[in-house]
N, C-alpha and C positions, 0 to 999 in steps of 0.2 A: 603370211598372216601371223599376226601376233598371236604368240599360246597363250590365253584367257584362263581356260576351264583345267586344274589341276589332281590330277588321276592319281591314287593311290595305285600300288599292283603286290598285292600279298601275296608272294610265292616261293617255296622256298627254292625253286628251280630258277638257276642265272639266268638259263638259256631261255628258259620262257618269258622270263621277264624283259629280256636281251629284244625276244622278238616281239613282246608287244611295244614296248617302246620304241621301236622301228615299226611298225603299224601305226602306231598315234602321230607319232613324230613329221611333220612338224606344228600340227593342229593343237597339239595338248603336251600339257606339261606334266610330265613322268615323276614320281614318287615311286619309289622302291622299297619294301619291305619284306625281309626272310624271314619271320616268324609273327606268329598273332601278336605276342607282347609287343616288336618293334615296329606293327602298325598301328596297333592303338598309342603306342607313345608318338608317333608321328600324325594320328587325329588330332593330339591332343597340345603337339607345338606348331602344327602347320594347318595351314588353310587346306583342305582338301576336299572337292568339289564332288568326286566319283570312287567307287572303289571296284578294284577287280581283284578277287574272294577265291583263292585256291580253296577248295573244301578239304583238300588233308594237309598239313603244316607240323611241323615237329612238336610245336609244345602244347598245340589247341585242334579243336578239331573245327574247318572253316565253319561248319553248321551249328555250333557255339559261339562263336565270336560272331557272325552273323545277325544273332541277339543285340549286340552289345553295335554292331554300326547302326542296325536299326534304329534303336532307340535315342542315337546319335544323330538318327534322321538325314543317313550321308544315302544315297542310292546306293545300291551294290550289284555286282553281275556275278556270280559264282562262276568258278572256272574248275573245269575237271580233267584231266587227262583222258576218260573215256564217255563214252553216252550211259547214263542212269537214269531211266526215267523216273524212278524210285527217288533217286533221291534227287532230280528238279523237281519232284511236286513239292517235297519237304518244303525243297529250298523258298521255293516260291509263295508256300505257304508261310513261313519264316518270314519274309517280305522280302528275298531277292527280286528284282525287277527281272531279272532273266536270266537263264542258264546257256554256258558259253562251255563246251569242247577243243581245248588247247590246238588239241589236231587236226581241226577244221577250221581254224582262224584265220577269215581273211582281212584286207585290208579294209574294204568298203563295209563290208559286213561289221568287222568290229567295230570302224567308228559307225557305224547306222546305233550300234547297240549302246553304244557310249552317250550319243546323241539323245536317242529316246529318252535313257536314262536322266540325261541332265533336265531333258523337257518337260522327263515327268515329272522327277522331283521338284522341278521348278514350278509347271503348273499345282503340285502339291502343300508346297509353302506357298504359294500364292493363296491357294485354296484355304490352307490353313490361317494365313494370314487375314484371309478375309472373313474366315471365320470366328476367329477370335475378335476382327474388329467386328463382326455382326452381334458379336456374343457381349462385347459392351455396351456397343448403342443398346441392343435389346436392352443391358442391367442397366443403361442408364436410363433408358427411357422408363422402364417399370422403380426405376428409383423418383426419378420427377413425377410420375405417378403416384407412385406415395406420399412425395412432398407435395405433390398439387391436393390429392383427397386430405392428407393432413392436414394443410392448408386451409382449405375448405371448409373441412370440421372444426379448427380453431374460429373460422371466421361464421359460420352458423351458431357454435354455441357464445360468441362474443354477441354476435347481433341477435341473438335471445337473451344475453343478459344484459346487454345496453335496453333491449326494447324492455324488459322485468324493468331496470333501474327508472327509467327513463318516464315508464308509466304509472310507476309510485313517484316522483316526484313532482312538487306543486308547480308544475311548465306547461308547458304548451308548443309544439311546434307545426308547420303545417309548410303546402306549399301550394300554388297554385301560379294558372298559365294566364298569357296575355292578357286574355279576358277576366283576371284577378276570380278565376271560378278554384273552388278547394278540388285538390289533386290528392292531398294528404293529411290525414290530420292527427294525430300521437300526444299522447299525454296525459296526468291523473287529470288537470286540470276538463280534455274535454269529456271525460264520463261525466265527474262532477257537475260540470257546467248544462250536460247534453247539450251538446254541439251539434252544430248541423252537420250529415253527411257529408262524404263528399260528393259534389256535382257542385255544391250551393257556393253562392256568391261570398267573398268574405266580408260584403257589410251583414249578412247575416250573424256572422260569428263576432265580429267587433262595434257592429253597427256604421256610420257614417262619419265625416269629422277628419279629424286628425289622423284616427287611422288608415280609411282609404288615401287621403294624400301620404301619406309613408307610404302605402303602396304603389301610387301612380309615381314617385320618387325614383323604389328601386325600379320600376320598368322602366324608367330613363335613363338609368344604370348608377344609380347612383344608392349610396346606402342613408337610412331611414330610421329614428326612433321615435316613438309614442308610449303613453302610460293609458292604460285603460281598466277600466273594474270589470269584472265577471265575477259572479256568484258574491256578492260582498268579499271580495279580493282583492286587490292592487296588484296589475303587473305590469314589467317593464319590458317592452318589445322592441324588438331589432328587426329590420327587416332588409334583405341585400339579393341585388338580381340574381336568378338563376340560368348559368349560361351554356348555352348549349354549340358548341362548333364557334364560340365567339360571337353568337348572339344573345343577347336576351331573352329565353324563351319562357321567363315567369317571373316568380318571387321563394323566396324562402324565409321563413321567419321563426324565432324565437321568440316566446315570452314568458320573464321569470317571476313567480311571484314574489313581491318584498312588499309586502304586507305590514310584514315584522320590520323591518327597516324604518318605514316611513312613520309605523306606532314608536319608534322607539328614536325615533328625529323627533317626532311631537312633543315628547314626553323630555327629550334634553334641552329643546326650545322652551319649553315650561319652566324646565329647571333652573335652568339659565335665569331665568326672569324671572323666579320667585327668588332667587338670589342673590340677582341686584336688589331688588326690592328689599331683599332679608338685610341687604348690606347697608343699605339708603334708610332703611326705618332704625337699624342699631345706630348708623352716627348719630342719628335724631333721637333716638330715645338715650343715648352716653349724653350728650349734651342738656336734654332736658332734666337726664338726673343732679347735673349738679345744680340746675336753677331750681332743682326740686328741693334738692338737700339746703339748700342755702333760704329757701324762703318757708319751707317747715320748722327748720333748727331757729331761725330766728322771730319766726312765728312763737314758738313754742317758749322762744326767754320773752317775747313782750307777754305774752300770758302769763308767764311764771311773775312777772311782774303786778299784777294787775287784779285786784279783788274782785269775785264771780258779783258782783252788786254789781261792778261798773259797767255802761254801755259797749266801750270796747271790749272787754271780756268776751261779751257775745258775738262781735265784729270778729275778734281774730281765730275765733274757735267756727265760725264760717269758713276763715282763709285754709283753719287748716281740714276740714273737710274736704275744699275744694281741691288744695294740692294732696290729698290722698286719693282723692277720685282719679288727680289728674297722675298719683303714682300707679294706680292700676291702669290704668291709660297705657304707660311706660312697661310699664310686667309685662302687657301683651304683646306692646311693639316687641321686647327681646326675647320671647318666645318666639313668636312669628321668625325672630332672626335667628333663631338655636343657640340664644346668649345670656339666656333666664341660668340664674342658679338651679343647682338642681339636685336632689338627694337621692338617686336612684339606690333602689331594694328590689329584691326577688317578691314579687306584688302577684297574689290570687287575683285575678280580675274577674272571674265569680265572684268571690267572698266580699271583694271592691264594691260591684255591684248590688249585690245584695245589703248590706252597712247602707249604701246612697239610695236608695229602691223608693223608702218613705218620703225621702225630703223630695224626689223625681215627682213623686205623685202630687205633692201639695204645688210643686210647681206646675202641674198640669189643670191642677183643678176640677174638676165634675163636668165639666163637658169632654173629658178626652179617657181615652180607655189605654189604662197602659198593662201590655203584658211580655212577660219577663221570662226568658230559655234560659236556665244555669246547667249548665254540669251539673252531675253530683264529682265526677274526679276533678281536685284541680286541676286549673288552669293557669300557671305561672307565665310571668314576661320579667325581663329586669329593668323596670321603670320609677320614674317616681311618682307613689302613691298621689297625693294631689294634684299631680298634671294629670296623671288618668281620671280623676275624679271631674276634674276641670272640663275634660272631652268628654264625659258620657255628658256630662250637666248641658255643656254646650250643643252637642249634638241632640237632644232628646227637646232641649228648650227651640233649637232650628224646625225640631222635625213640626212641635207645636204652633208656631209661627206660620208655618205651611198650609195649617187646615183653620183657616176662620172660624170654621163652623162646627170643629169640634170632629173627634173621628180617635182612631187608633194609634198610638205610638207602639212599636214595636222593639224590643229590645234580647238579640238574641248573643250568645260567646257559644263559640265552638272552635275545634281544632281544623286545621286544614295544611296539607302539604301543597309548596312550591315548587314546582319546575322552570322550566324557560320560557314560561308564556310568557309573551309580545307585550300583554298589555299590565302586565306588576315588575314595577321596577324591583324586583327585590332579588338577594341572593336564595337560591333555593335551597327549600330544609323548611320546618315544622314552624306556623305560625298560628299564634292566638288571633282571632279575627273577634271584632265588638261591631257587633251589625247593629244598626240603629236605621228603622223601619218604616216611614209614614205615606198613607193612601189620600196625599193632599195632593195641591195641584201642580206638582213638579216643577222642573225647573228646563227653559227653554236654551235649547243646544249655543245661541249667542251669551249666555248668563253665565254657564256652567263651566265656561272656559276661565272665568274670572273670579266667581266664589272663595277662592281663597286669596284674596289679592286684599292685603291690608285695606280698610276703611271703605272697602267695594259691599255696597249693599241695596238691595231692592226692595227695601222695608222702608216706609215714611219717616219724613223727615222727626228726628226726636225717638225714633222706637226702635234706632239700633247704631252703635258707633262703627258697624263693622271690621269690625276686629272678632267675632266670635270663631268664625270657623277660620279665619286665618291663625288666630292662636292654634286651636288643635292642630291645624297643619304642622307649625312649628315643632307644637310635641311633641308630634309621631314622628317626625324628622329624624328629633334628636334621639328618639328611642328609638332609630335605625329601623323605621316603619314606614306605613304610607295610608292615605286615603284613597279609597275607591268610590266613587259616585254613579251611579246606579240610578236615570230619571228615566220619565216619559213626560211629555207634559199631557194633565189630568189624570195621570193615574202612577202619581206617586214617586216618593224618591228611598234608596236604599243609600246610608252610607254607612261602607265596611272598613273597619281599620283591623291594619294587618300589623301586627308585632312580632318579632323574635321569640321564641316560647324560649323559658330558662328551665331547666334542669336545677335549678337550685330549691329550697326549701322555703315557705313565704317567712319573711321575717316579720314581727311586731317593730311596732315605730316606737322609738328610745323616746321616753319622755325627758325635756334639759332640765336638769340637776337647779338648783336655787342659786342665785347669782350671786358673786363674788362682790363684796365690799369696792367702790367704785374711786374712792380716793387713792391717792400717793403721793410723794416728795420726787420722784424718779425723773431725768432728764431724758425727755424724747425728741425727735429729730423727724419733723416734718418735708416728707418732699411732696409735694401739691402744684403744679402748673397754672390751677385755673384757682383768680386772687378772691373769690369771695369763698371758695370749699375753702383753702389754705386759712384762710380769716377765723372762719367758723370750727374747722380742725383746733386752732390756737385757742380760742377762746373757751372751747368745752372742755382742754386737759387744764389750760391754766386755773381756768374756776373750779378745779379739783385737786387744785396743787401741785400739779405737775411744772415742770421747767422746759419749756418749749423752744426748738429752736427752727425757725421756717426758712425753707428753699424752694426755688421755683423750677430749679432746672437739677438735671443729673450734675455740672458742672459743679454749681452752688455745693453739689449737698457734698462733691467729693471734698470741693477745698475746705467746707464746714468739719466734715471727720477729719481734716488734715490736722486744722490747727488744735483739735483739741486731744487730753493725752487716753492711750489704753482705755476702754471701756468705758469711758464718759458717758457715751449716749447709753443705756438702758433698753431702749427701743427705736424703732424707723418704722412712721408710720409714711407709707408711699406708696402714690399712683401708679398702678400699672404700669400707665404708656403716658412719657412726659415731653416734650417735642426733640428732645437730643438726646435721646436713650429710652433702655425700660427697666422699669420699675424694678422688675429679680435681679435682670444682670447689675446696675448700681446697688443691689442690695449686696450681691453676691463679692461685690468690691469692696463694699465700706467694711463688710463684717470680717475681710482680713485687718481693720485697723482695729474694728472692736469684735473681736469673735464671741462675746458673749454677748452682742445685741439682738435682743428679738425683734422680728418682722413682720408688722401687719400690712398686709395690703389693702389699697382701695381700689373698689373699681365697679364700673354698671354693666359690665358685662360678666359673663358668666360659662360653664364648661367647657368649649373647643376654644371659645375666641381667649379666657384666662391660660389652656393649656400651649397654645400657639407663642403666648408672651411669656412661657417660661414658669407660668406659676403653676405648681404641683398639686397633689390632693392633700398631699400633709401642709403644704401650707395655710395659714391663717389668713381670712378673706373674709373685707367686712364690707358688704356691697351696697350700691348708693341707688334708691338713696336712705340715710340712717337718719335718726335721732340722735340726739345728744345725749339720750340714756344711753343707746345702743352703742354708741364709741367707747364713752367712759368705761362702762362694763366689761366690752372685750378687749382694750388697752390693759385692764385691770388683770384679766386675765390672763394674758402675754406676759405681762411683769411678774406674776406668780410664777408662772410658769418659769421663769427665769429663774428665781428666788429659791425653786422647788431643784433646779438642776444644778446648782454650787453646789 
């Protein structure tokens, strides 16, 4: 039999040790040690399975080191020369497994006790072993117990605050079984709405239509959307099977509201098309200004020709009424387009108000009642004072228009703060608001979509060019505002214009200075595209004695500065926008050949559309359409200007 199991035998006696190892022999494998110290140094470089513990040893006493195999957890058998019973209880109490008498040692006997010995300590690491592995399952399992309750607790108070989040927000969710009957329902939307319970049908909650067939969809497993209103709401719903073992055992749905979305789609479709419109009425009204400018300016030399006796006299002083009527015509369209000149100031719109109050009322007449809300604090915007003027006038003569029969106009200014509401396009921050009031007979939801649409009007034919409220549109535009309309039909319409409020101080309007002597000898340099302005340009500086030279194109007018030397030209009077360039940048060329040339421009447009073409606010702009006083004069005053900077 192979020796397995390796015996230590601590004894300082040979012959004891002589004879146990002829007792073990040849079952077990014999270690020898004559002193305590040389058998813990032999634990501690050999494997040893068992130990046999003489209790007296030269340098220890066995029942001390006894301690130390213990805890080494090797079995031990003490051995003694005589019988103690005294000291096998120690021993035993110690943790020797049993006490052995040298002088009764037998063969079977010893290995019986050797044997036990290994079985027990074997059954005892076992035991021990299995107790330690009990002793982690337990820590592990009370560890995944912790992490499962922790768990849990993160996942209750997540599903409290999803359900907090979820029932402040403007949605709706629900879900319901085959029979499309409501299983669940969650959301601010269904307090608000009060919603049916759950049992109820979901044509109760969405009604019939579109939305049940989104439903019977996902029950065919297939996913679903529909728009529906609740509570004057918009939402947008999704709906996708709910499956259960891989069947379809309902529906589940969402719906969000975009309320705001769809006001603010409306409102960029409007924009959209009130500026193609803005775009369409400026080419029309650029173009009509120069047939405007060319048949007043020359309107104006056959009268200057012409003694007040004569018949024509009276004939042409017709034409030019009619082409003034037909320049205010013109002013509207390029407001309507945000392309009116424009002198904006830090403007009281009380103080505005109150100035225009008298002339409001005689435009109302004695059948209408007008009353008038001012602050007493002002109320600033930075606008230009006559276009405000222009939009109460116009809004308050709409509001009169309204009531046939005579009634109230109402006229209030107050402050009001913006946020992100849906339905004001505006950036939010502090707005002066000009409410303009009337209890007439409104205006009907197909109309109202249109009111400000150039030349769109529902007044009889002759009693309105409609152009009224589309101009104030324009202004408020351009003074980075808006219109809000406010009807019912039969009981009346509110329109609120909202403006930027300024922080500045109101300024008084500069009265212009007496005009500058209109003659000169000075060489100017005309660039004009379109040949009757170009004509009428020449004819008004020559008949002043000016020396004119005309170009049609940017080309022309550069080779024109080429051939002639250093500061020839005096001045550059030029359009804008001429078909092969514009207007600043050919100026901004020619004035390296003549750097001392001043530059008037011409043009029918006005503040974004002049700053987009490069023209500045310091620059000089003489806009069409003019007079032939109005050139001479500010020509005149360019060339001073000039004359004033040698």
């Amino acid at each position: 039999m192979e020796a397995t199991h390796r015996v230590l035998v601590v004894d300082d006696s040979e012959v004891d040790r002589e004879n146990i190892r002829r007792l073990l022999a040849p079952d077990y494998s014999v270690l020898e040690a004559a002193s305590g110290s040389e058998g813990l140094g032999l634990c501690e470089k050999e494997r040893v399975d068992c130990v046999l513990l003489d209790h007296r040893l030269p340098d220890v006493e066995g029942i001390e080191m006894l301690h130390d195999l213990v805890e080494r957890e090797l079995p031990v058998l003490m051995l003694t020369g005589q019988g103690n019973e005294a000291l096998a209880v120690e021993a035993m109490k110690r943790g020797a497994l049993d006490y052995l008498v040298k002088g009764q040692l037998q063969k079977a006997g010893l290995r019986r006790s050797v044997k036990n010995a290994l079985e027990t300590s074997g059954m005892r690491q076992q035991i021990a072993r299995q107790e330690a592995e009990l002793r982690q399952y337990v820590k592990e399992l009370d560890e995944q117990r912790e992490s499962l309750q922790r768990s849990n607790q993160r996942l209750m108070e997540s599903e409290a605050r999803l359900r907090v989040v979820f029932e402040q927000l403007p949605a709706l969710a629900w879900t319901a079984d085959r029979e499309l009957v409501l299983t669940s329902l969650a959301g601010e939307v269904a307090r608000r709405t009060e919603a049916p319970p759950w049992g109820s049908r979901v044509e109760r909650l969405f009604g019939g239509g579109a939305p049940t067939d989104a439903h019977m969809q996902a029950l065919d497993g297939n996913s679903a959307h529909f728009e529906v209103t609740l509570a004057d709401r918009v939402y947008d719903a999704h709906v996708e099977p709910l499956m259960t073992d891989g069947d379809v055992s309902g529906v589940i749905g969402v719906a969000l509201d975009v309320s705001r979305a769809r006001v603010l789609e409306q409102q960029l479709r409007h924009s959209q098309k009130m500026d193609s419109l803005g775009q369409l009425a400026g080419g029309i009204a650029h173009d009509l200004n120069n047939v405007l400018t060319v048949i007043s300016s020359f309107a104006q030399f056959v009268k200057d020709g012409l003694h007040p006796q004569e018949q024509a006299y009276g004939d042409i002083n017709e034409v030019l009424r009619a082409a003034s009527s037909a320049e205010n015509l013109v002013r509207q369209l390029l407001t309507f387009s945000r392309q009116r000149p424009s002198q904006p100031r830090v403007v009281d719109v009380g103080e505005l108000t109150t100035n225009v109050t008298p002339m409001l009322r005689r435009l109302l007449g004695e059948t209408f009642k007008l009353e008038v809300s001012i602050p007493d604090a002002p109320h600033t915007v930075y606008a230009d004072a006559g276009s405000l003027e222009q939009v109460l006038v116009n809004l308050v003569v709409n509001a009169r228009d309204a009531m046939p029969e005579g009634g109230t106009v109402t006229v209030e200014i107050l402050r009001e703060m913006v946020g992100n509401e849906p339905c004001l396009d505006l950036e939010p921050g502090a707005y002066v608001v000009l409410a303009v009031k009337d209890n007439g007979v409104g205006i009907g939801p197909d109309v109202v979509e249109r009111i400000f649409e150039p030349f769109f009007t529902t007044k009889d034919q002759g009693k309105g060019t409609g152009l009224g409220l589309s101009t104030c549109y324009g202004i408020v535009q351009q003074a980075r505002g808006m219109i809000l309309v406010e009807t019912e039909v039969g009981a009346g319409t509110v329109f609120r214009t909202y403006l930027p409020e300024s922080s500045g101080v109101p300024e008084t309007e500069r009265r212009p200075s007496a005009p500058p002597a209109a003659a000169g000898s000075e060489t100017v340099l005309v660039l004009e595209d379109d040949p009757q302005v170009r004509s009428l340009i020449a004819r008004v500086l020559t008949s002043h004695g000016y020396q004119v030279v005309e170009t049609e194109s940017a080309k022309s007018a550069q080779l024109a500065a080429e051939r002639t030397s250093k500061d020839h030209f005096a001045l550059m009077v030029a359009d804008v926008a001429v078909p092969d360039g514009v207007g600043s940048e050919v100026a901004r060329d020619l004035k390296k050949l003549h750097p001392r040339m001043e530059v008037l421009f011409v043009s029918g447009h006005g503040g974004g559309a002049l700053r987009a073409r490069g023209v500045s606010e310091e620059d000089t702009v003489l806009h069409k359409p003019f007079t032939a006083g109005e050139l001479a004069k500010i020509v005149r005053k360019c060339l001073d200007r000039r004359s004033r900077d040698v």
